[in-house]
C-alpha positions as CSV (number, residue, x, y, z in Angstrom):
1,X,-21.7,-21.5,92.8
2,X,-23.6,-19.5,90.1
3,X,-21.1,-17.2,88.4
4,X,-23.3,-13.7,87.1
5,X,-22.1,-12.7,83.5
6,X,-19.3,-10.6,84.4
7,X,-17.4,-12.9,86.0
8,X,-18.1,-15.4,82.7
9,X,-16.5,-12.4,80.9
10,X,-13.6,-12.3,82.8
11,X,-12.9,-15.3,82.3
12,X,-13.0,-15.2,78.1
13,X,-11.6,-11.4,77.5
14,X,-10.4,-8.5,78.9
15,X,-13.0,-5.9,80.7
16,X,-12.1,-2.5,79.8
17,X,-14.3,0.5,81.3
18,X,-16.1,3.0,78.8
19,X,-16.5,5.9,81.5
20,X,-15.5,8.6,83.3
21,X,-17.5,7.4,85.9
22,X,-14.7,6.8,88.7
23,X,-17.3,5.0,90.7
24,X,-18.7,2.7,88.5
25,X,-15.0,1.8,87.7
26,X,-14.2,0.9,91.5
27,X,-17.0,-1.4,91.4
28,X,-17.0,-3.0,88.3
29,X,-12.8,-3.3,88.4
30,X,-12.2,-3.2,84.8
31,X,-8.5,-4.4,83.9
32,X,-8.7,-1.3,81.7
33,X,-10.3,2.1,80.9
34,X,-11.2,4.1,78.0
35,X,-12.8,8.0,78.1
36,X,-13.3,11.0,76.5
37,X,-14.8,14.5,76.1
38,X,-17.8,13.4,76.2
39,X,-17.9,11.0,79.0
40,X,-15.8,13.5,81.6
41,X,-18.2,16.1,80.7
42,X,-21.1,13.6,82.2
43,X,-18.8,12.7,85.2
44,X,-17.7,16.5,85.7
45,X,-21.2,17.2,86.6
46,X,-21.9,14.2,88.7
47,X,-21.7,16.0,92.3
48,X,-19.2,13.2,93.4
49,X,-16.7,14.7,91.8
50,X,-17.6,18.2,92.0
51,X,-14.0,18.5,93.9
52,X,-11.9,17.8,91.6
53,X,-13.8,20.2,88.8
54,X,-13.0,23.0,91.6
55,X,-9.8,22.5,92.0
56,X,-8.9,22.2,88.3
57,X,-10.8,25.0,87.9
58,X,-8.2,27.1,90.6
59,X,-5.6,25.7,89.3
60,X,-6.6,27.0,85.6
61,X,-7.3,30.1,87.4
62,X,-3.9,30.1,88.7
63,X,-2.1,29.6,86.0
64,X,-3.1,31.8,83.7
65,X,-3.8,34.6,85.8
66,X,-7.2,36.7,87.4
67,X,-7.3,38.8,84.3
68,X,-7.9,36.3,82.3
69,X,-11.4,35.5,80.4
70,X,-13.2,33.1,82.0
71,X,-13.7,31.1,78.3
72,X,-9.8,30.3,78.2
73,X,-10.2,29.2,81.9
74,X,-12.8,26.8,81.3
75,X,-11.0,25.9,77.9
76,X,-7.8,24.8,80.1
77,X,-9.5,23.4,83.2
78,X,-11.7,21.1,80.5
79,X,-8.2,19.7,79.2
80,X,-7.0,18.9,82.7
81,X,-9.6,17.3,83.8
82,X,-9.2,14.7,81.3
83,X,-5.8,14.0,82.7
84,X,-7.2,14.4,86.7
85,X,-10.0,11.7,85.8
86,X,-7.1,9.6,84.1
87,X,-4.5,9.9,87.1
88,X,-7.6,8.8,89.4
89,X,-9.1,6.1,87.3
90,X,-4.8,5.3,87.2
91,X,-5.2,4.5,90.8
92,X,-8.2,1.6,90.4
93,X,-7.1,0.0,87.7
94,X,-3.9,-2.5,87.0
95,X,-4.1,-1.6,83.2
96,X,-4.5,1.1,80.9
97,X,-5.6,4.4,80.6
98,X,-7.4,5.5,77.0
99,X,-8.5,8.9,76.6
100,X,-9.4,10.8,73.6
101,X,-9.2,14.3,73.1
């Protein structure tokens, strides 16, 4: 049976995801993952996962009170959402997690 070049890469190195596309991770199973700013900005605005930006968002909110300006909200929901994507890419893969800040 014909093997498509993924499955020849497998088979030579280890596959590591560049995204913080959690979809594209669950279907390309990568033993690892690597992501940053950049990449969870793209994937925050992907409607998919406009759930979880709403609920870091409330948590954010939460935390650090209704008076506070909505810059320093965003500011700390944009830093947990880093770890939220990592926790849930966590969950697909069996390896690592790489994410720069």
């Amino acid at each position: 049976m014909a093997r498509n070049l993924l499955e020849q890469l497998r088979e030579m190195t280890v596959v590591v995801a560049d995204t913080g596309d959690i979809q594209a991770i669950e279907s390309f199973t990568p033993q690892d993952a690597t992501t940053n700013p950049s990449l969870i900005t793209a994937a925050a605005q992907m409607p998919q996962y406009q759930g979880i930006v709403d609920e870091t968002l409330k948590k954010a909110r939460k935390e650090l009170g209704k008076d506070t300006a909505a810059k320093e909200v965003a500011s700390l929901a944009f830093e947990r959402l880093a770890v939220v994507f990592g926790q849930r890419i966590l969950k697909i893969i069996p390896g690592r997690v790489s994410t720069e800040v």
